[in-house]
matplotlib code that plots the C-alpha trace (Angstrom):
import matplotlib.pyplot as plt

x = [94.9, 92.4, 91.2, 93.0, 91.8, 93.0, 93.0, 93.5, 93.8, 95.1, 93.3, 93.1, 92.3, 91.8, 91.5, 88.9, 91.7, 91.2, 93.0, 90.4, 90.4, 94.0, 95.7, 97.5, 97.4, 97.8, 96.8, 98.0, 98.0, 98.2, 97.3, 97.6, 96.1, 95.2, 98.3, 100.2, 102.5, 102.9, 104.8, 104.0, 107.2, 108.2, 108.5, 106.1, 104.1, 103.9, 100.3, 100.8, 98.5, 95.5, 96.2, 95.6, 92.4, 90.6, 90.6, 87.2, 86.7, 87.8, 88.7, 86.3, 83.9, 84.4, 87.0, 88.4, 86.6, 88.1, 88.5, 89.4, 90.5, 88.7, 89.5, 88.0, 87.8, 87.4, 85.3, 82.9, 83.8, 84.2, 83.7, 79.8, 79.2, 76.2, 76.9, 75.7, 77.5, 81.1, 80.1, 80.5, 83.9, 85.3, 86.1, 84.7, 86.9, 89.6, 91.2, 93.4, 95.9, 97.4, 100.5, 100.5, 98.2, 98.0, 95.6, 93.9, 92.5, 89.4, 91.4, 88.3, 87.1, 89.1, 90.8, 88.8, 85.6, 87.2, 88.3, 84.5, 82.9, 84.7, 83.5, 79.8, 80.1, 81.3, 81.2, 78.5, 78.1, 81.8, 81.6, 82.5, 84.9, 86.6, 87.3, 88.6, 91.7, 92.1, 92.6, 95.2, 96.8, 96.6, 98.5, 101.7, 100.0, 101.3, 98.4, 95.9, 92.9, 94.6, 95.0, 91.8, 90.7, 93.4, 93.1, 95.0, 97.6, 98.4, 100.0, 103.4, 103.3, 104.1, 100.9, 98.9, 100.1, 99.2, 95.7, 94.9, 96.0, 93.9, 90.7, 92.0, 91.8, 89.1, 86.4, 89.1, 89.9, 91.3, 93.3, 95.2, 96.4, 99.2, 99.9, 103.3, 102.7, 106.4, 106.7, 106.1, 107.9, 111.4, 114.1, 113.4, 109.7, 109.6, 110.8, 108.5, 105.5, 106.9, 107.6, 104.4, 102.7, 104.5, 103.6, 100.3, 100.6, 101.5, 99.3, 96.0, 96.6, 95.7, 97.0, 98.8, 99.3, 101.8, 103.2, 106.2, 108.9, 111.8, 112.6, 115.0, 111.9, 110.5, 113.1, 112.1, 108.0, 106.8, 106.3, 106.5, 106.9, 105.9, 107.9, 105.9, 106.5, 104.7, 101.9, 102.9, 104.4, 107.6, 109.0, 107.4, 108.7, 109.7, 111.0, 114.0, 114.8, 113.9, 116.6, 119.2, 119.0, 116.7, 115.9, 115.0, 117.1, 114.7, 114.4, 118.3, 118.8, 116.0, 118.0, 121.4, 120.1, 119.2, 122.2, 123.6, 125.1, 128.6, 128.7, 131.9, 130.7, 130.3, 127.9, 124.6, 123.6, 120.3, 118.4, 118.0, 115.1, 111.9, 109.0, 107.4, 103.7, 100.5, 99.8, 103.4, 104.5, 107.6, 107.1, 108.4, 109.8, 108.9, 111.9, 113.9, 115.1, 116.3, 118.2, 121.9, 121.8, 119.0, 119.5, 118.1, 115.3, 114.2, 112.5, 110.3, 107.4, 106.7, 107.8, 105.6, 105.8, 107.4, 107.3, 109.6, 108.3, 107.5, 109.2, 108.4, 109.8, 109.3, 112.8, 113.6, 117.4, 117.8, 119.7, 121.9]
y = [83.6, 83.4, 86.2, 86.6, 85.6, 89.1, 92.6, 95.1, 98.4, 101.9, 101.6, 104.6, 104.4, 107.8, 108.0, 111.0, 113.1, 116.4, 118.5, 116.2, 113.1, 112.0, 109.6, 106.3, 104.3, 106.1, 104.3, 100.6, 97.9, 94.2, 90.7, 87.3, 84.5, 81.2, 79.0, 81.7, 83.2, 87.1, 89.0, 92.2, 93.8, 97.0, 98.7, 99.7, 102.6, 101.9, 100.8, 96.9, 96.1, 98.8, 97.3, 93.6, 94.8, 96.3, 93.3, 92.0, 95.4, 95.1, 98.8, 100.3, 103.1, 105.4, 106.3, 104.9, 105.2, 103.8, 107.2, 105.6, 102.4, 99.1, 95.8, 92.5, 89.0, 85.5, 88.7, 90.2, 93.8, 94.0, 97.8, 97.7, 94.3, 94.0, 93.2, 89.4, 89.7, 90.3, 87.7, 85.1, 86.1, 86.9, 83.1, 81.7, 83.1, 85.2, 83.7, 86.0, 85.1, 88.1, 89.1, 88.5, 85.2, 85.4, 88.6, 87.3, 84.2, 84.6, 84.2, 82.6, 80.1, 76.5, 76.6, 73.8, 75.6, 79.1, 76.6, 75.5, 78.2, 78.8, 75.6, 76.4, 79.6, 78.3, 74.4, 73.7, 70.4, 69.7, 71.4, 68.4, 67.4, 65.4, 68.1, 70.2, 67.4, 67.0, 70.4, 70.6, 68.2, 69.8, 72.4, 70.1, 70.7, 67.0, 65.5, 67.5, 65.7, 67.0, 70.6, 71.5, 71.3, 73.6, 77.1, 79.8, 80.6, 77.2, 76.9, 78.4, 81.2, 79.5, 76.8, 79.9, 80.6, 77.4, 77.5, 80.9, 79.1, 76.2, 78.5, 80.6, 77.3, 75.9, 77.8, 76.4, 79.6, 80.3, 83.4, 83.0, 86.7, 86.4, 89.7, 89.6, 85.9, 85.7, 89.2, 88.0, 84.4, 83.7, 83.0, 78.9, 79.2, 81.9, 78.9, 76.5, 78.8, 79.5, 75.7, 75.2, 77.8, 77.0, 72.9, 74.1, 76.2, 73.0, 70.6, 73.0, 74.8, 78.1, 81.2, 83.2, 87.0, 87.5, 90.8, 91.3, 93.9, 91.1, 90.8, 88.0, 85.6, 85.4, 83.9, 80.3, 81.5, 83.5, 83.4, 87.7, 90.3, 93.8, 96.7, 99.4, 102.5, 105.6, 104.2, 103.0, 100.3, 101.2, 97.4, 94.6, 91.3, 87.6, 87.1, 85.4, 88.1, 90.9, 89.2, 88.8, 92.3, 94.6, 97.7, 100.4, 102.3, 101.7, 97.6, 97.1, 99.9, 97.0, 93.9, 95.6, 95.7, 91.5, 89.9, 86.8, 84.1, 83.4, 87.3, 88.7, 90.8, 93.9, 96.5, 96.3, 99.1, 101.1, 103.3, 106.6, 108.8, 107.1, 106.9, 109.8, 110.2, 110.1, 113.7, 114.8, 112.8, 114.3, 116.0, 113.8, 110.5, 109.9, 108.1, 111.1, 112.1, 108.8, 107.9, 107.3, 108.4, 110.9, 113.5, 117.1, 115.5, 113.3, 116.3, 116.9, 115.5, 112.0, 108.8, 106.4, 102.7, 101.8, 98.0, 95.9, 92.5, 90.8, 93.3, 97.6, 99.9, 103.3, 104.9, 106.4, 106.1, 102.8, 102.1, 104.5]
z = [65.9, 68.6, 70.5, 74.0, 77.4, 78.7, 76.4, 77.9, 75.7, 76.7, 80.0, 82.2, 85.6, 88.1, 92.0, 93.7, 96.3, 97.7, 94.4, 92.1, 90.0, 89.8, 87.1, 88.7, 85.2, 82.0, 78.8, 79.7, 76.9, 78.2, 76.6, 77.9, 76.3, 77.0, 79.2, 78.8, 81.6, 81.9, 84.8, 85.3, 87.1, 88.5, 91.6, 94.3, 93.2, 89.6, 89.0, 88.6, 91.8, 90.7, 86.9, 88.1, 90.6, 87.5, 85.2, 87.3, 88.6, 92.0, 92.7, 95.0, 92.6, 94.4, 94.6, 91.6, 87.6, 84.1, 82.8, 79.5, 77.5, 77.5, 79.5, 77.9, 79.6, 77.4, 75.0, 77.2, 78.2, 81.8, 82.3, 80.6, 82.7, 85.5, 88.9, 88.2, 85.0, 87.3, 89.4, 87.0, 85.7, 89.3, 90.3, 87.4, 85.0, 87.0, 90.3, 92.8, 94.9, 97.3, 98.9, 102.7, 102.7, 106.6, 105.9, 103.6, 105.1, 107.9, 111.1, 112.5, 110.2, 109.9, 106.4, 105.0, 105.7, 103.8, 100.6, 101.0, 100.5, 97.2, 96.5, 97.4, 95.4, 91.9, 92.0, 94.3, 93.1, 94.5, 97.4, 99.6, 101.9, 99.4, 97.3, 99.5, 100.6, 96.8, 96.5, 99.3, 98.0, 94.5, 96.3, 97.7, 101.6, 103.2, 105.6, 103.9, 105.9, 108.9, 107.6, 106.2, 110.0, 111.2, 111.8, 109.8, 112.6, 112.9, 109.5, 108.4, 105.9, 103.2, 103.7, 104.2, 100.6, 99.5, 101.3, 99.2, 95.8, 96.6, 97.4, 93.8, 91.9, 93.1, 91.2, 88.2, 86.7, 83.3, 84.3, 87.7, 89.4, 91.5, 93.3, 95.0, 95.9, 97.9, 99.1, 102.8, 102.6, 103.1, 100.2, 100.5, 100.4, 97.4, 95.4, 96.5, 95.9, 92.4, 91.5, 92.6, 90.6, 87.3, 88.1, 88.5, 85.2, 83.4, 84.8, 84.9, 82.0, 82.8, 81.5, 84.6, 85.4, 88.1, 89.4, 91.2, 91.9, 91.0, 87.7, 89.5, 89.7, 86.2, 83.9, 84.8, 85.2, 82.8, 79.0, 78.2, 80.6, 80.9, 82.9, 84.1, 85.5, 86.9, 85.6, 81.7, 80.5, 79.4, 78.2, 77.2, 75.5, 75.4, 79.0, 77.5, 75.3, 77.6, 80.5, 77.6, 76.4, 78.2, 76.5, 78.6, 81.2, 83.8, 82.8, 83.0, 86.3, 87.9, 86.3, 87.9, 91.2, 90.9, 93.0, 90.7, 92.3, 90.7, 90.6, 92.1, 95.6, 94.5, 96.0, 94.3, 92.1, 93.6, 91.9, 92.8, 93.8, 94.0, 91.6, 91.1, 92.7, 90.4, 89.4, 90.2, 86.6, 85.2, 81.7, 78.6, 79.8, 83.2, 84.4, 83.2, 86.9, 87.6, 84.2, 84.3, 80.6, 80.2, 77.7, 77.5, 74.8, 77.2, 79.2, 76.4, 74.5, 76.0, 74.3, 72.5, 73.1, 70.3, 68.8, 67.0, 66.2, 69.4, 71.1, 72.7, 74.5, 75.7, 74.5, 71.6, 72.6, 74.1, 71.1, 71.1]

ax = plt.figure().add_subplot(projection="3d")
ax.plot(x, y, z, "-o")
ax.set_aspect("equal")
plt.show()
């Protein structure tokens, strides 16, 4: 089997505060390989945005420092790369598309001119007009000759979304990030950005990463996914299997608070607490506090991430 486009092994990752250097990702494995979906799901606070920013080193340094692990993209190590050498990958090789599109895009510059500059940047040689409205049109945005002359506040959210996925793909990356992609957009255009990105999926080939707090979102989307929490991933497998029959007390406490439609009304079961801070990390299993079925054990030596087949988790009583 080929090598992956994405490995990412026991990464650690440490932000400078005022009591020293303090862990926010500890020892993180990931892989995606080519045309391959993965969603990266848990909730706010759990390391997936600072996880997806380090794969083309995008965390400020300082601050932040890999204080461990190794993070490889189509084979070249990212963390012993020049500045030219993560040039080439960012763009070239690894595309981002952000949560709240309408801070993202230059508020002063006509959206045509923004997709451009991508353009200019990685395909200079197709850095024309043309190629901009093919790209908006790539991107489902109707009159797209029209658009690429508007400015950002005169489009909806949603078309800001698509403008910022049609700027990510226009350096045709073989990794596209999507960070929260529908956090800001309402329930009707969440499913029109994800249609879109799974068409684009399809018809591009590209291998995806996208994070989100839903599990709700990724059944139809992505291929595996991987829960993480305080900072580890605590869950990964085949998103089929993972939905059918999640593993971990912290995947199915996130899966019960999904509403379902056909579901009788019933109040929706929250989660307790909150995740814990980086550097205030319970000892042993780290979701311990918040586990409807925690046992004294659990306070104790931390977990492994054990795997079965296609298949880990980060309980040694999920099966209990």
């Amino acid at each position: 089997m080929s090598d992956p486009l994405l490995a990412i092994r026991n990464l650690c990752l440490e932000f400078r505060a005022a009591e020293g250097w303090v862990r926010v990702v500890d020892g993180v494995s990931l892989t995606v390989r080519e045309g391959e979906t993965l969603a990266l799901v848990g909730e706010s606070g759990c390391g997936k945005s600072v996880t997806a920013l380090s794969i083309a080193r995008l965390l400020p340094s300082p601050p932040s420092r890999i204080a461990g692990g190794e993070i490889r993209v189509a084979g070249q190590d990212v963390a012993a790369m020049s500045s030219a050498g993560l040039r080439s990958i960012r763009g070239g090789v690894v595309s981002y598309v952000f949560q709240e599109p309408g801070a993202s895009l230059n508020p002063v510059f006509r959206v045509g001119r923004q997709i451009r500059e991508s353009l200019q940047l990685h395909r200079p040689d197709r850095a024309t007009d043309d190629e901009v409205v093919r790209l908006l049109k790539l991107v489902g945005i109707p009159a797209p000759e029209t658009r690429a002359r508007d400015y950002p506040h005169q489009l909806s959210g949603g078309m800001q979304q698509r403008v910022m996925i049609a700027m990510a793909l226009a350096s045709e990356p073989r990794l596209l990030v999507a960070d929260e992609p529908t956090t800001a957009l309402d329930v009707t255009i969440q499913a029109q950005i994800l249609d879109l990105l799974r068409d684009l999926k399809r018809r591009l080939g590209m291998a995806v990463l996208i994070i989100t707090h839903n599990l709700g979102i990724v059944g139809d989307l992505a291929d595996r996914v991987a829960v993480m929490y305080a900072g580890q991933v605590v869950e990964e497998a085949p998103a089929a299997e993972l939905l059918r029959t999640p593993r971990h007390p912290y995947t199915r406490a996130l899966m019960q608070s999904v509403p379902e439609l056909g579901r009788a009304s019933e109040r929706l079961r929250a989660i307790p607490g909150a995740v814990p801070a980086p550097g205030r990390w319970p000892s042993g299993c780290r979701f311990t506090p918040r586990c409807p079925v925690a046992r004294a054990e659990c306070s104790g030596n931390p977990p492994s991430l054990d795997t079965d087949g296609l298949r880990s988790v980060r309980c040694p009583y999920w099966n209990s």
